[in-house]
C-alpha positions, 0 to 999 in steps of 0.5 A: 891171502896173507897181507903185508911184505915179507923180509925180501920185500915183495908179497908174505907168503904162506909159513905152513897150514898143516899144521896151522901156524900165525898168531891169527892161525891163518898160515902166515907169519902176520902180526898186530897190536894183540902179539906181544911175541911177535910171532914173525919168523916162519922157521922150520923145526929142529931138533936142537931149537925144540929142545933149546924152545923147551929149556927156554919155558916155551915147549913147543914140541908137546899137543895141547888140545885145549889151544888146538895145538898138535905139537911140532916136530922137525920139518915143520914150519912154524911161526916162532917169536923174534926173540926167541929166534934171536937167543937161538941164533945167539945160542948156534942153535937157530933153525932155518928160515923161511925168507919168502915167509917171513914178516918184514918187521923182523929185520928191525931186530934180526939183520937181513943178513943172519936171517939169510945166513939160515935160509931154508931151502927153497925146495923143500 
């Protein structure tokens, strides 16, 4: 069960556990001392933020065994770097969020209200 609150203050709830996501790769957009990237945004892919992500440096889209890494495609959920999705946001090409799943530290980079802007839909 993942610790901490999420950007709408109640309980972090699980971003994806296929394919296994977090920096701790437990499914949750959790954070600590080691994660220089902030990994804190649970996003679901697009084809326009995996290609904005490879044109960044950051390839996202291909498997690397070695980091047990399968490679994402559009409609997986992913725990992506704050940054990252503010230059995307930036760039119009953020993909939407998952709120319920995403780390409440984000919102001290990325206002409550862009990242609501981008919701994902909760059904899916």
């Amino acid at each position: 069960m993942p610790a901490g609150k999420n950007v709408l203050g109640t309980t972090l709830e699980v971003c994806s556990v296929s394919p296994m996501t977090g920096f701790f790769r437990n499914g949750c957009c959790e954070t600590g001392a080691s994660d220089m990237g902030l990994h804190v945004v649970c996003a679901e892919m697009t084809e326009e933020f995996l290609e904005f992500s490879k044109a960044q440096g950051n390839d996202l889209s291909t498997p690397v065994e070695e980091y047990e890494f399968p490679g994402l495609v559009p409609g997986d959920r992913w725990c992506v770097c704050v940054a990252r999705w503010k230059e995307a946001l930036e760039a119009g090409v953020a993909p939407p969020v998952v709120l319920e799943a995403t780390h409440m530290s984000t919102v001290e980079f990325v206002s409550l209200e862009d990242l609501q802007a981008h919701a994902a839909d909760r059904s899916e």
